[in-house]
Structures are given as structure tokens and as C-alpha cells.
PDB file of N, CA, C and O in Angstrom:
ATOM      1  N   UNK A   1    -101.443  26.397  46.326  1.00  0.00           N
ATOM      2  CA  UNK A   1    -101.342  25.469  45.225  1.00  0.00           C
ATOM      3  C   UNK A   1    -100.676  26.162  44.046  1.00  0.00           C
ATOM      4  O   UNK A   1    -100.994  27.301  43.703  1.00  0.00           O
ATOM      5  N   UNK A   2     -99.708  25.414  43.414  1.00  0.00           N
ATOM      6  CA  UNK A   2     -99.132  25.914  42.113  1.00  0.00           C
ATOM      7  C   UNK A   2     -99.685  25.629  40.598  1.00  0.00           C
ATOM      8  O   UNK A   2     -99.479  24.668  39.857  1.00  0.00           O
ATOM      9  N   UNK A   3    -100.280  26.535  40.453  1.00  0.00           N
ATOM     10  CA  UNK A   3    -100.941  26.348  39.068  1.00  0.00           C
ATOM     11  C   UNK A   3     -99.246  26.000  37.480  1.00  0.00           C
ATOM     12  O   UNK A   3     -98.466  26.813  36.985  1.00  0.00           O
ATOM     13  N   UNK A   4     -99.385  24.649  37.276  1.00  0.00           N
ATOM     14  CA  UNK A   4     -98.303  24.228  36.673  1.00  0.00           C
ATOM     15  C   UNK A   4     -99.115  24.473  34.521  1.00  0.00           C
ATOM     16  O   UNK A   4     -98.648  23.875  33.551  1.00  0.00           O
ATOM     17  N   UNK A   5     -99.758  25.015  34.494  1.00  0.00           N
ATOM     18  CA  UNK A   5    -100.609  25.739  33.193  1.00  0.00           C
ATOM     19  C   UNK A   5     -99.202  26.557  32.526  1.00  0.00           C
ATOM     20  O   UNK A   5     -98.978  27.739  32.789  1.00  0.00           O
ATOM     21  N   UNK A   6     -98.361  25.774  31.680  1.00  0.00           N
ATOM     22  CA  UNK A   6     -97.552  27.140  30.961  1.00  0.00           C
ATOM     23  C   UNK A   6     -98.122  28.514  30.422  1.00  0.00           C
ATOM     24  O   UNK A   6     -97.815  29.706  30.461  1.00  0.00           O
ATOM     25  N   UNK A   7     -99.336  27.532  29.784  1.00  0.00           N
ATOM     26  CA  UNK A   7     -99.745  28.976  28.467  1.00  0.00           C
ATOM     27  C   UNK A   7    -100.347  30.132  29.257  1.00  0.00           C
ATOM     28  O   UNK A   7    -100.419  31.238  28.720  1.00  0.00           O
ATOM     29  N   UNK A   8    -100.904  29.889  30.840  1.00  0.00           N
ATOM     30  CA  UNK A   8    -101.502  30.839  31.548  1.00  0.00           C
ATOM     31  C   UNK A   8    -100.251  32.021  31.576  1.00  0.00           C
ATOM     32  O   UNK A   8    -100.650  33.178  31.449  1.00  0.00           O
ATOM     33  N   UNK A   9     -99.207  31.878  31.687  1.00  0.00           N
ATOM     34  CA  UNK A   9     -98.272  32.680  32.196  1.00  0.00           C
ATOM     35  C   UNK A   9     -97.038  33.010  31.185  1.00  0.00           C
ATOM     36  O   UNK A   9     -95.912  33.397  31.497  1.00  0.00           O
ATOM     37  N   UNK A  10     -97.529  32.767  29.969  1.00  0.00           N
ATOM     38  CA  UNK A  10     -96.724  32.722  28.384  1.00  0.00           C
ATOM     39  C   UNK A  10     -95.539  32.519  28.671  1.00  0.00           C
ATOM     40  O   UNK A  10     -94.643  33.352  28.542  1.00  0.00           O
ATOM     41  N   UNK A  11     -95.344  30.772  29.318  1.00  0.00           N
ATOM     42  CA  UNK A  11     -94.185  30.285  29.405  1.00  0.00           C
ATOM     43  C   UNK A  11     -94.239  28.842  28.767  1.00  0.00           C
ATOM     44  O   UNK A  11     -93.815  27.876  29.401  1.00  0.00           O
ATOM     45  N   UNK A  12     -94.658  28.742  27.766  1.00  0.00           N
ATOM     46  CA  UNK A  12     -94.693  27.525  26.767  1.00  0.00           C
ATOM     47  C   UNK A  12     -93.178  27.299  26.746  1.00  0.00           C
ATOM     48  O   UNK A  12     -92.273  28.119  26.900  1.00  0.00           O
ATOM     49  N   UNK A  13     -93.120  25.651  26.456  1.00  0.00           N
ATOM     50  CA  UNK A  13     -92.116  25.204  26.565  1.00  0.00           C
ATOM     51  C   UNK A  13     -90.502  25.747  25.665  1.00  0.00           C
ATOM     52  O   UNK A  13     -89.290  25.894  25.823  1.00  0.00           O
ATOM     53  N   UNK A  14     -91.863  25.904  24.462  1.00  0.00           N
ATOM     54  CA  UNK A  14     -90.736  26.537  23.111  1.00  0.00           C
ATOM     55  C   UNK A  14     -90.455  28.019  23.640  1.00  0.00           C
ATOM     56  O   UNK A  14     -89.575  28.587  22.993  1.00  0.00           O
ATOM     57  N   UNK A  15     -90.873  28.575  24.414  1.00  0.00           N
ATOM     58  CA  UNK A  15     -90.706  29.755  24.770  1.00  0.00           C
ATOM     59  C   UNK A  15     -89.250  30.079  25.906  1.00  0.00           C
ATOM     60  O   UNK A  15     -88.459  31.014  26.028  1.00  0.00           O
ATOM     61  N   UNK A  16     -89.439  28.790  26.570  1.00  0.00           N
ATOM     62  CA  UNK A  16     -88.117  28.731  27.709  1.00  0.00           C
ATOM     63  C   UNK A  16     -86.999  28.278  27.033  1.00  0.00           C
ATOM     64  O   UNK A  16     -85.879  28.415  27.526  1.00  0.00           O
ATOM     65  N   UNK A  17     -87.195  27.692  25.835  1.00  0.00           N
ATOM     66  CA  UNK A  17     -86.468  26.893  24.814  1.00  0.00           C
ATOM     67  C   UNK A  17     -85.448  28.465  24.298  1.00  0.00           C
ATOM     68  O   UNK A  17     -84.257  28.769  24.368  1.00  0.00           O
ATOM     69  N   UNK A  18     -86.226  28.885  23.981  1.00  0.00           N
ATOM     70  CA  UNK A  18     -86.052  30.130  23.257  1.00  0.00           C
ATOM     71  C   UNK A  18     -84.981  31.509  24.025  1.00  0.00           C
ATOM     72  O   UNK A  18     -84.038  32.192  23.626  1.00  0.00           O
ATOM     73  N   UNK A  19     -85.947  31.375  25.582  1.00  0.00           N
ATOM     74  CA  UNK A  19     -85.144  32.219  26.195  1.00  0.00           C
ATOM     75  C   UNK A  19     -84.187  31.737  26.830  1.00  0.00           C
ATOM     76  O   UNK A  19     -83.336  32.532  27.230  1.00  0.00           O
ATOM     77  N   UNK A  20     -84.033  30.362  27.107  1.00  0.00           N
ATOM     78  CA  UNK A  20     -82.391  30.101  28.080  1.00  0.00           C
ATOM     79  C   UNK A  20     -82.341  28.799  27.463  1.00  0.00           C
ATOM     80  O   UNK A  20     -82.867  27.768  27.882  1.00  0.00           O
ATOM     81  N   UNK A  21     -81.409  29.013  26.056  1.00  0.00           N
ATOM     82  CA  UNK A  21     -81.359  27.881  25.420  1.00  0.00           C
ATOM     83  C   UNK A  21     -80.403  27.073  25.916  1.00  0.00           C
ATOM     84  O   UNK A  21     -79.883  27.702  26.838  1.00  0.00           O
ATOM     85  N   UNK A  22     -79.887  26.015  25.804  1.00  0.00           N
ATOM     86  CA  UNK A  22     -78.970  24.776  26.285  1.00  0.00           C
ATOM     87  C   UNK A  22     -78.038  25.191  26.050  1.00  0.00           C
ATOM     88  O   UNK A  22     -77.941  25.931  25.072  1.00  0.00           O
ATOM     89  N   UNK A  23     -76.885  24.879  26.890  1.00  0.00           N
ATOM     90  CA  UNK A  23     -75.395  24.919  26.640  1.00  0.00           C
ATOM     91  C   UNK A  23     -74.796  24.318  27.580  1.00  0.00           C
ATOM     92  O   UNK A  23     -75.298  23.576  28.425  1.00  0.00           O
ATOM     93  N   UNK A  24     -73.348  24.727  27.413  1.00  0.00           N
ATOM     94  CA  UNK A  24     -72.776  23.840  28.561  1.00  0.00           C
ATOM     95  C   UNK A  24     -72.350  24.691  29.957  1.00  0.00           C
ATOM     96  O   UNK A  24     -71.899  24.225  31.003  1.00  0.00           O
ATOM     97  N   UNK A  25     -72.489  25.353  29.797  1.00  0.00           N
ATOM     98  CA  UNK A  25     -72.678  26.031  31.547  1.00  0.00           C
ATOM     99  C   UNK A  25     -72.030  27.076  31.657  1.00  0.00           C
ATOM    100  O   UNK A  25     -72.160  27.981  32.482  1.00  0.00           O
ATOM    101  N   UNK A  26     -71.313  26.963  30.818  1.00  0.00           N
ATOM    102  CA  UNK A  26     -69.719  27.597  30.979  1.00  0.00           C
ATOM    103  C   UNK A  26     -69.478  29.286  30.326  1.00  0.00           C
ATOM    104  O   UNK A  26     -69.597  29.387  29.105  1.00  0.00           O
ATOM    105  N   UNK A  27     -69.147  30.577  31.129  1.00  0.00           N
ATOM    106  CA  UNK A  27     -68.913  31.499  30.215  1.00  0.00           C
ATOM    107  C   UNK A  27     -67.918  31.780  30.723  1.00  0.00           C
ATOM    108  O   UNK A  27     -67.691  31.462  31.891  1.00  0.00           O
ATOM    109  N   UNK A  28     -66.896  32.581  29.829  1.00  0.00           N
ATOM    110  CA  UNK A  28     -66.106  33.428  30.361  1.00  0.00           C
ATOM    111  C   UNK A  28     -65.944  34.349  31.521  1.00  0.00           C
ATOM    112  O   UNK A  28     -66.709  35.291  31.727  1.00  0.00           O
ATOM    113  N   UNK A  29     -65.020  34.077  32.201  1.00  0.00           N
ATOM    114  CA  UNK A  29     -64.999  34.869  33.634  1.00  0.00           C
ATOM    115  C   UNK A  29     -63.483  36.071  33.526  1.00  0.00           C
ATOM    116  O   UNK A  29     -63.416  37.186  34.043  1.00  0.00           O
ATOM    117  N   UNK A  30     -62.792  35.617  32.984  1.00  0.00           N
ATOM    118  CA  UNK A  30     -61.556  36.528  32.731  1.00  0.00           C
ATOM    119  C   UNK A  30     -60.948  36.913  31.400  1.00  0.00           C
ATOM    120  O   UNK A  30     -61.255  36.196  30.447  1.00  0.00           O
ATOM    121  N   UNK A  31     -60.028  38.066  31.157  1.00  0.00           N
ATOM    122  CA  UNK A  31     -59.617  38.154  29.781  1.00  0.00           C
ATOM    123  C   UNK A  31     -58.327  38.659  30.249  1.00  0.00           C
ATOM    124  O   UNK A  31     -58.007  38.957  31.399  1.00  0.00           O
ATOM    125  N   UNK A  32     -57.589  38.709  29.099  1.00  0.00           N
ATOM    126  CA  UNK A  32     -56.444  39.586  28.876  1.00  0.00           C
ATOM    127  C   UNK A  32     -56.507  40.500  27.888  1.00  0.00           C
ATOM    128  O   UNK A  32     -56.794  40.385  26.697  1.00  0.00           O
ATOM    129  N   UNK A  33     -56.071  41.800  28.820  1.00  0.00           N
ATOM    130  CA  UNK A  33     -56.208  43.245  26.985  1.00  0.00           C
ATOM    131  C   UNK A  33     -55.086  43.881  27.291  1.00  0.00           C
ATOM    132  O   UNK A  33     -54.186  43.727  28.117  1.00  0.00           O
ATOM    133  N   UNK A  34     -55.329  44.609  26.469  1.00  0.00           N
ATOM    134  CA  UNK A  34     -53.776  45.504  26.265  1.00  0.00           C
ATOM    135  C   UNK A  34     -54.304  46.467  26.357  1.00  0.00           C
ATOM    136  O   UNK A  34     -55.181  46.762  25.546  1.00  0.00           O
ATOM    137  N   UNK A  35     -53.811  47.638  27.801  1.00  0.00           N
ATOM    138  CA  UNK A  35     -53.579  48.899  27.928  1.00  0.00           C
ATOM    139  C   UNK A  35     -53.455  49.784  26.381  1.00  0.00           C
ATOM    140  O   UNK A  35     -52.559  49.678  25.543  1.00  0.00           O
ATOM    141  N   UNK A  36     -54.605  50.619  26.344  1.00  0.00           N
ATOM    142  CA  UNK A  36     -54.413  51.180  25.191  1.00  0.00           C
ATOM    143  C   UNK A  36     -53.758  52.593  24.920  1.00  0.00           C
ATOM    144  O   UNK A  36     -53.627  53.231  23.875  1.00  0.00           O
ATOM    145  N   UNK A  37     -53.237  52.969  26.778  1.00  0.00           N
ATOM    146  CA  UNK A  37     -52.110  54.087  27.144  1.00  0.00           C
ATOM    147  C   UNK A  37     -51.047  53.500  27.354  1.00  0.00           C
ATOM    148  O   UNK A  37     -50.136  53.999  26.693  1.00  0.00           O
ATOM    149  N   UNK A  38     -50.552  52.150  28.355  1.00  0.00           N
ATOM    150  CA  UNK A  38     -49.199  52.335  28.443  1.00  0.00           C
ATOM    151  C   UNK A  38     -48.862  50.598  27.717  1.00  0.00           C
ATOM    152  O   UNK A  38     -47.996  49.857  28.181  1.00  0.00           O
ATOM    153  N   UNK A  39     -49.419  50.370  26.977  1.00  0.00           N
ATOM    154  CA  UNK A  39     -49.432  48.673  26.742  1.00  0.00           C
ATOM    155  C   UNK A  39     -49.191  47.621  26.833  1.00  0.00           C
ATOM    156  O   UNK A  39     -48.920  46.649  26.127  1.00  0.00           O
ATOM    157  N   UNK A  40     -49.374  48.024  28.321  1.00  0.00           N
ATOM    158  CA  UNK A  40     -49.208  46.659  29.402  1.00  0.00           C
ATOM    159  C   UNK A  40     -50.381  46.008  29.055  1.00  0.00           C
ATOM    160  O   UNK A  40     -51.305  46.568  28.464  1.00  0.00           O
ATOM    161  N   UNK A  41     -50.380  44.430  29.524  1.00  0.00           N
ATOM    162  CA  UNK A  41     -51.377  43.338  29.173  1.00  0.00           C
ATOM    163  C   UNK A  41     -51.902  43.746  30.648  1.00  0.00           C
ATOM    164  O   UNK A  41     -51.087  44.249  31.422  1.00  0.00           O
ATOM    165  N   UNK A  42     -52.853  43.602  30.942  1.00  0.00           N
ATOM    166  CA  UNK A  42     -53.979  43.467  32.223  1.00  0.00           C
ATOM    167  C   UNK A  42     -54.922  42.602  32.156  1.00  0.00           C
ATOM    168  O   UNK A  42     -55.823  42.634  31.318  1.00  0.00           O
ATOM    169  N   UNK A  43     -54.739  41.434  33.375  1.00  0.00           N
ATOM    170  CA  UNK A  43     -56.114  40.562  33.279  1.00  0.00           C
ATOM    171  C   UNK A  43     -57.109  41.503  33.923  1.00  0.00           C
ATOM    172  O   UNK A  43     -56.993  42.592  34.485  1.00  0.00           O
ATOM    173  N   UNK A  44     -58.329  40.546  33.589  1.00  0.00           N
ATOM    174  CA  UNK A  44     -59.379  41.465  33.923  1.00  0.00           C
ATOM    175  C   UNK A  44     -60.632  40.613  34.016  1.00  0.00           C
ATOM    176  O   UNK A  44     -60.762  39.779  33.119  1.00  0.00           O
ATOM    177  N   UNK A  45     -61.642  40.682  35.007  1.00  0.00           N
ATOM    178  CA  UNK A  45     -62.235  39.535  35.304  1.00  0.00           C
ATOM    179  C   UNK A  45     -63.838  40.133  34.835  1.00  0.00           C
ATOM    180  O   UNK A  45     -64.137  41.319  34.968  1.00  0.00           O
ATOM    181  N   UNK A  46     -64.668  39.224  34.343  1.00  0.00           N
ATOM    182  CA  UNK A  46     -65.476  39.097  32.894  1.00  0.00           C
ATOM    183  C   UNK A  46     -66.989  39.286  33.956  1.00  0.00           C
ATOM    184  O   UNK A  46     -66.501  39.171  35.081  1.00  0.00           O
ATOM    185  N   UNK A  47     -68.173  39.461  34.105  1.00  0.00           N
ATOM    186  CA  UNK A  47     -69.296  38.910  34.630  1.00  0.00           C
ATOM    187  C   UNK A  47     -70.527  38.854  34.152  1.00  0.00           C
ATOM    188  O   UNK A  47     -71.412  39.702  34.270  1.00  0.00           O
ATOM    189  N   UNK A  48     -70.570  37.603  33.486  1.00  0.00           N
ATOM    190  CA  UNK A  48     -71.753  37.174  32.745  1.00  0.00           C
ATOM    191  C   UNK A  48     -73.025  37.324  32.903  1.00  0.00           C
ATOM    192  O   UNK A  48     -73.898  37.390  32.036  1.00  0.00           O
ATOM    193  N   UNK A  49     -73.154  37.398  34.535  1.00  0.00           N
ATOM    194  CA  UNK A  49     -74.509  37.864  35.115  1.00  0.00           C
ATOM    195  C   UNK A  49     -75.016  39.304  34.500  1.00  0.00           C
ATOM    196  O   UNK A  49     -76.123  39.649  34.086  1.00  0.00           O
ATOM    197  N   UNK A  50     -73.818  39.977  34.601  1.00  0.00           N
ATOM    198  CA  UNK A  50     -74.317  41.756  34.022  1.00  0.00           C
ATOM    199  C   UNK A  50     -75.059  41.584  32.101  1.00  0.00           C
ATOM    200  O   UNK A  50     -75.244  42.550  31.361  1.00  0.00           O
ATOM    201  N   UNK A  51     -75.283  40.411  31.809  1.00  0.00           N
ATOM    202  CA  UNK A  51     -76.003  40.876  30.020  1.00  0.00           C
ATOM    203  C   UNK A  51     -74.845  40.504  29.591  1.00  0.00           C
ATOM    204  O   UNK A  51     -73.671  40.342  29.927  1.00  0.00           O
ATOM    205  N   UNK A  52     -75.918  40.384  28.329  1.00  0.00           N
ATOM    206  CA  UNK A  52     -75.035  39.991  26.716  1.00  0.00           C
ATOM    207  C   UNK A  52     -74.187  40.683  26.220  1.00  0.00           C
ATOM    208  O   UNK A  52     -73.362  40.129  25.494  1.00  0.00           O
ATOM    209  N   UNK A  53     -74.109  42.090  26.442  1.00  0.00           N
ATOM    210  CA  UNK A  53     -73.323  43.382  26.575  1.00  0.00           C
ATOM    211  C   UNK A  53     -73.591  44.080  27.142  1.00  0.00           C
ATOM    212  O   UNK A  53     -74.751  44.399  27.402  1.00  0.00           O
ATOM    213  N   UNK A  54     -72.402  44.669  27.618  1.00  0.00           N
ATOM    214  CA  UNK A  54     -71.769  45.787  28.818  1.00  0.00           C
ATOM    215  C   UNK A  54     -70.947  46.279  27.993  1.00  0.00           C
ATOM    216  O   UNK A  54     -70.424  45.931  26.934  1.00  0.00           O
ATOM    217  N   UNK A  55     -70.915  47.709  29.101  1.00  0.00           N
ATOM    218  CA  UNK A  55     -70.138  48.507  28.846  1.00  0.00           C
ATOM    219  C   UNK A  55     -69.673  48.989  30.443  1.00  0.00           C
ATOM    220  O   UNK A  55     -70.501  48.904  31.350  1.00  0.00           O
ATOM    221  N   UNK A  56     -68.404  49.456  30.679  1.00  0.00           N
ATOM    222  CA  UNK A  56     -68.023  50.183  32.019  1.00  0.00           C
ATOM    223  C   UNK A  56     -66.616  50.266  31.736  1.00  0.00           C
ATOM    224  O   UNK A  56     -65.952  49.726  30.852  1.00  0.00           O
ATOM    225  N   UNK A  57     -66.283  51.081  32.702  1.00  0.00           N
ATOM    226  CA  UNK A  57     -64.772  51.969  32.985  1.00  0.00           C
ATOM    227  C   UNK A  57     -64.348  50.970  33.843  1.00  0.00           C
ATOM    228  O   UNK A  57     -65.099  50.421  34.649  1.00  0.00           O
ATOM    229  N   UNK A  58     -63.033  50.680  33.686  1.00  0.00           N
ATOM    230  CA  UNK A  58     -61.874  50.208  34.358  1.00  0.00           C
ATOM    231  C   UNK A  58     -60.818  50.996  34.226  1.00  0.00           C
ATOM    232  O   UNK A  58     -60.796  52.015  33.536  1.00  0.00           O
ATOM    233  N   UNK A  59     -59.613  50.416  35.089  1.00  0.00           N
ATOM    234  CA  UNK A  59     -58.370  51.326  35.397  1.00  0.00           C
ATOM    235  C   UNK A  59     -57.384  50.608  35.344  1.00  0.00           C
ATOM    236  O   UNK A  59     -57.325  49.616  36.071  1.00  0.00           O
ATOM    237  N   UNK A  60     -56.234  50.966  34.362  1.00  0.00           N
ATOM    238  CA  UNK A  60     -55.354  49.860  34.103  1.00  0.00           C
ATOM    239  C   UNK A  60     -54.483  49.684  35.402  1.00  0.00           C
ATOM    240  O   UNK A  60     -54.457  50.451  36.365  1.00  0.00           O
ATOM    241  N   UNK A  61     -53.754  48.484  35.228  1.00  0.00           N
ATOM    242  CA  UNK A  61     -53.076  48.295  36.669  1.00  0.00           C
ATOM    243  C   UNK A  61     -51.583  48.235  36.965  1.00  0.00           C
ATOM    244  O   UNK A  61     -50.834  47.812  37.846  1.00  0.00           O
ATOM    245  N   UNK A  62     -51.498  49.100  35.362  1.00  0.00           N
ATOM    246  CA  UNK A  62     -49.803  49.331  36.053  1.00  0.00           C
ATOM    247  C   UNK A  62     -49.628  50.825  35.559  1.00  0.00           C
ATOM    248  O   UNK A  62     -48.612  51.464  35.833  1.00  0.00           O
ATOM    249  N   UNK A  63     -50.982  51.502  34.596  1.00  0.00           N
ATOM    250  CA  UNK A  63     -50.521  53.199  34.736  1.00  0.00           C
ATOM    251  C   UNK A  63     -51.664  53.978  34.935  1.00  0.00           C
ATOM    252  O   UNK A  63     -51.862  55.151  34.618  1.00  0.00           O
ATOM    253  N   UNK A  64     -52.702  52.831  35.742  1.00  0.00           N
ATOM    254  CA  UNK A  64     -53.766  53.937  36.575  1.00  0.00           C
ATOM    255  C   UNK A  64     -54.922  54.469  35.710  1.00  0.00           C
ATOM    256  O   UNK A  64     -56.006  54.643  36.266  1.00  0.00           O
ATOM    257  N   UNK A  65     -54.777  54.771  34.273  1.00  0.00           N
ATOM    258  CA  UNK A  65     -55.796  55.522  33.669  1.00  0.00           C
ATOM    259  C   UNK A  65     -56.612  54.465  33.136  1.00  0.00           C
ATOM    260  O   UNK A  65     -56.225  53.320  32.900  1.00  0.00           O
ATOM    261  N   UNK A  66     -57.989  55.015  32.929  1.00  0.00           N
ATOM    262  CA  UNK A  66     -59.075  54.526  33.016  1.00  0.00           C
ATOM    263  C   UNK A  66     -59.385  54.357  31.465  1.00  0.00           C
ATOM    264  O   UNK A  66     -59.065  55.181  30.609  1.00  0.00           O
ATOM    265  N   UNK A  67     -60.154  52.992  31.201  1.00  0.00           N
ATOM    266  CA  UNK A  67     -60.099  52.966  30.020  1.00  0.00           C
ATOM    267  C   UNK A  67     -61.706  52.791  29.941  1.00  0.00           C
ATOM    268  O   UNK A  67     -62.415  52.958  30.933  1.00  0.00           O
ATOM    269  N   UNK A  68     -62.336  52.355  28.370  1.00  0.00           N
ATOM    270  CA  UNK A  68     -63.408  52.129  28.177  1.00  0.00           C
ATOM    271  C   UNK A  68     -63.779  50.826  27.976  1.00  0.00           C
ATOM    272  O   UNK A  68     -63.996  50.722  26.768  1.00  0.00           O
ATOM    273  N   UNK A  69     -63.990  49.650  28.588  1.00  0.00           N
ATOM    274  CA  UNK A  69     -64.375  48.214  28.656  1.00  0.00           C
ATOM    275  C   UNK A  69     -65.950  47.936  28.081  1.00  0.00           C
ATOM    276  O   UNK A  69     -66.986  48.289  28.645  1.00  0.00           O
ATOM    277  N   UNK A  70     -65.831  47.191  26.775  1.00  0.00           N
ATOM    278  CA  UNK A  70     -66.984  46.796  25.987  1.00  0.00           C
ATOM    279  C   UNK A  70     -66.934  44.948  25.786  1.00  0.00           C
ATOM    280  O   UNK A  70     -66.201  44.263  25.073  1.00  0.00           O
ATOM    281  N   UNK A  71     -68.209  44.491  26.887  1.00  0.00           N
ATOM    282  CA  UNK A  71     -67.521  43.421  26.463  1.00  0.00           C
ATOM    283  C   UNK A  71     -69.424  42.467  25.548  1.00  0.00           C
ATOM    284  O   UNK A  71     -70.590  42.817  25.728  1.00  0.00           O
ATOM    285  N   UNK A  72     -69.009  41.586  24.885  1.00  0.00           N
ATOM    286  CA  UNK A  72     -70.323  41.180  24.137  1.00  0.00           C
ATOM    287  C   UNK A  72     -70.247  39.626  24.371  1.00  0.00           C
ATOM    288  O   UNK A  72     -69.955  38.985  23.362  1.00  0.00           O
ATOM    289  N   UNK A  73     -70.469  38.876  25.578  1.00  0.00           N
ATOM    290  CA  UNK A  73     -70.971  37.535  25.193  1.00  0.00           C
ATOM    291  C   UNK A  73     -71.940  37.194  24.462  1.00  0.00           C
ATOM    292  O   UNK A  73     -73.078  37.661  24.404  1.00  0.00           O
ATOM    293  N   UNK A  74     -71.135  35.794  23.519  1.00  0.00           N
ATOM    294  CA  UNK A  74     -71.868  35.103  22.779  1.00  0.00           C
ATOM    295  C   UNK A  74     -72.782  33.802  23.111  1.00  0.00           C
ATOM    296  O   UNK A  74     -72.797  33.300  24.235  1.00  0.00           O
ATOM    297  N   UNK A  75     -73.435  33.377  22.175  1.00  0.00           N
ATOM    298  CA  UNK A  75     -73.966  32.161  22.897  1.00  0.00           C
ATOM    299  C   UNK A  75     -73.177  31.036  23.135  1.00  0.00           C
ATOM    300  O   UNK A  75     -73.707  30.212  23.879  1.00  0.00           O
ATOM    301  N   UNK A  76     -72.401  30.844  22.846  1.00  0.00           N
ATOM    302  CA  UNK A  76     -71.402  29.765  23.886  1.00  0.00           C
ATOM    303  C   UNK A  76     -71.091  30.271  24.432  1.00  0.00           C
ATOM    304  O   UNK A  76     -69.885  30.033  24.503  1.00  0.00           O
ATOM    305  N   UNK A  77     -71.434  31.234  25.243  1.00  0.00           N
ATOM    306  CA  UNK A  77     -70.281  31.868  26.444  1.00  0.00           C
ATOM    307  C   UNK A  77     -69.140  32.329  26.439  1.00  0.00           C
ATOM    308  O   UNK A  77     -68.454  32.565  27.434  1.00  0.00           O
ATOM    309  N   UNK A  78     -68.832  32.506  25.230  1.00  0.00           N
ATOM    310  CA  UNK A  78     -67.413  33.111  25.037  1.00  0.00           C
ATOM    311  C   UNK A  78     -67.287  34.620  24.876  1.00  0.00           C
ATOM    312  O   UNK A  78     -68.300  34.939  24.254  1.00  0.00           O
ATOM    313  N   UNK A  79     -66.620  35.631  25.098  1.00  0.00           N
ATOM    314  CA  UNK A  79     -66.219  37.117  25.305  1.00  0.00           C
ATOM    315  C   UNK A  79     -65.767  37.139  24.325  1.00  0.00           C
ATOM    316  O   UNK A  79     -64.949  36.312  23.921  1.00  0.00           O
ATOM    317  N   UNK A  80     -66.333  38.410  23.497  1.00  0.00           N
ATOM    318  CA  UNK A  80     -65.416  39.601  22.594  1.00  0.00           C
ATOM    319  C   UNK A  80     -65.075  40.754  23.849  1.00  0.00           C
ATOM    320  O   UNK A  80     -65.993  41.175  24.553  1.00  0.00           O
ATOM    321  N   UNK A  81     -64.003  41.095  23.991  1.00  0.00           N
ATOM    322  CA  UNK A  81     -63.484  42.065  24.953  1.00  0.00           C
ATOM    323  C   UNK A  81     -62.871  43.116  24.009  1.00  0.00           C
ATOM    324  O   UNK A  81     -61.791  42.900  23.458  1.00  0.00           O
ATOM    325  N   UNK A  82     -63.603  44.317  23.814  1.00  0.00           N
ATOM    326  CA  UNK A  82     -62.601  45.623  23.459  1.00  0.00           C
ATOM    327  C   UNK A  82     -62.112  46.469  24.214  1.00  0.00           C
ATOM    328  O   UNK A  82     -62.966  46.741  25.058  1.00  0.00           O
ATOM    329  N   UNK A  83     -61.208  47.032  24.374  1.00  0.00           N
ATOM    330  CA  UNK A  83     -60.970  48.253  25.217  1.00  0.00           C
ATOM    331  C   UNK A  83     -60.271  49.151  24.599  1.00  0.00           C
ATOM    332  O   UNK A  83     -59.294  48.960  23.874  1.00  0.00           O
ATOM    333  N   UNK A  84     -61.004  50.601  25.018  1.00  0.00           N
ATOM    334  CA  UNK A  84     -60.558  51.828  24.459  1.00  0.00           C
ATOM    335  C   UNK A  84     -60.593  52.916  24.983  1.00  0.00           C
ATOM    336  O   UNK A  84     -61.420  53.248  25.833  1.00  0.00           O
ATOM    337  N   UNK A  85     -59.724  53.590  24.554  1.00  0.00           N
ATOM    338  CA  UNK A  85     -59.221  54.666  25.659  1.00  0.00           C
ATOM    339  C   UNK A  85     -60.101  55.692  26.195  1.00  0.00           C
ATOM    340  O   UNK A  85     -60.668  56.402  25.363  1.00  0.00           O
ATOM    341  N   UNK A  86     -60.363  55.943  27.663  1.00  0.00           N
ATOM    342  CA  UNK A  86     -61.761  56.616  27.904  1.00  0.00           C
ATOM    343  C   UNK A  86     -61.442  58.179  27.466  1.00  0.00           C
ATOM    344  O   UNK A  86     -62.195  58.873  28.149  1.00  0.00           O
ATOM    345  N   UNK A  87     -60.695  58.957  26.671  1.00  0.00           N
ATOM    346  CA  UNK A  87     -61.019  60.097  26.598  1.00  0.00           C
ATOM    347  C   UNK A  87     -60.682  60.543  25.122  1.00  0.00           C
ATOM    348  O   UNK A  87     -60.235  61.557  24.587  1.00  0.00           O
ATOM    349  N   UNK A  88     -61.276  58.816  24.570  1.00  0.00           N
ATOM    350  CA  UNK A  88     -61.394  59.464  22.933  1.00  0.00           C
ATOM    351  C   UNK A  88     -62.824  60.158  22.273  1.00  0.00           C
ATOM    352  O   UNK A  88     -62.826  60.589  21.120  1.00  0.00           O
TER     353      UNK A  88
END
């Protein structure tokens, strides 16, 4: 049997309200940045599942070196994407 009691399990309504508030579904899945060694544009594909911010190494795709990828979704789902050079 499923005990359906929010407050037993401090999941009050305002509480789910709180943690996965409404929107429209939608986040960013891809970006475009600029190589901050050879300044080529590189798409680069986004994943919302990993948190509100990340951080990780990528490798550009037309001169190989590895950069520093910071990215910060917001609550609409939209990406701030920085990238900077991994051996500053």
C-alpha cells in the first residue's frame, strides 16, 4: 500500500512547487562558441540532465586543443555557455 501523506515524507505541495517549478519543458541542448585558440566557431551539444552548472573539458574540432566549458542553466532553460582556454 502507498502511503499518499505528503508531510510524512517532507514533500508538501509548496515544497514540489519549489523544487521543480513549472515551465515549458524546454532547455537548451546545443550552443555555438568560439575556439579561444584557433577561433573557429564549434557547435557543441548542452546536457541539462548534468545540473544547473557544469563545468568539463572539451576539444575543439578543427585545432584539437582542449578548452575549459562552463555552462549555467537558467530557469527557463536557457544556457550561459563560457569557454576558456584550459591552460590559463
Amino acid at each position: 500500500m502507498v502511503d499518499s501523506d505528503d508531510d510524512e515524507e517532507g514533500w508538501s505541495s509548496e515544497r514540489i512547487d519549489e523544487e521543480f517549478p513549472l515551465g515549458d519543458g524546454t532547455a537548451e541542448t546545443e550552443a555555438f562558441v568560439e575556439c579561444p585558440y584557433c577561433g573557429e566557431v564549434n557547435e557543441i551539444s548542452l546536457d541539462p540532465g548534468s545540473g544547473a552548472d557544469q563545468e568539463y573539458a572539451e576539444d575543439c574540432q578543427v585545432c584539437c586543443r582542449a578548452w575549459l566549458v562552463r555552462v549555467r542553466y537558467q530557469r527557463d532553460g536557457s544556457a550561459e555557455v563560457e569557454v576558456i582556454r584550459s591552460d590559463s
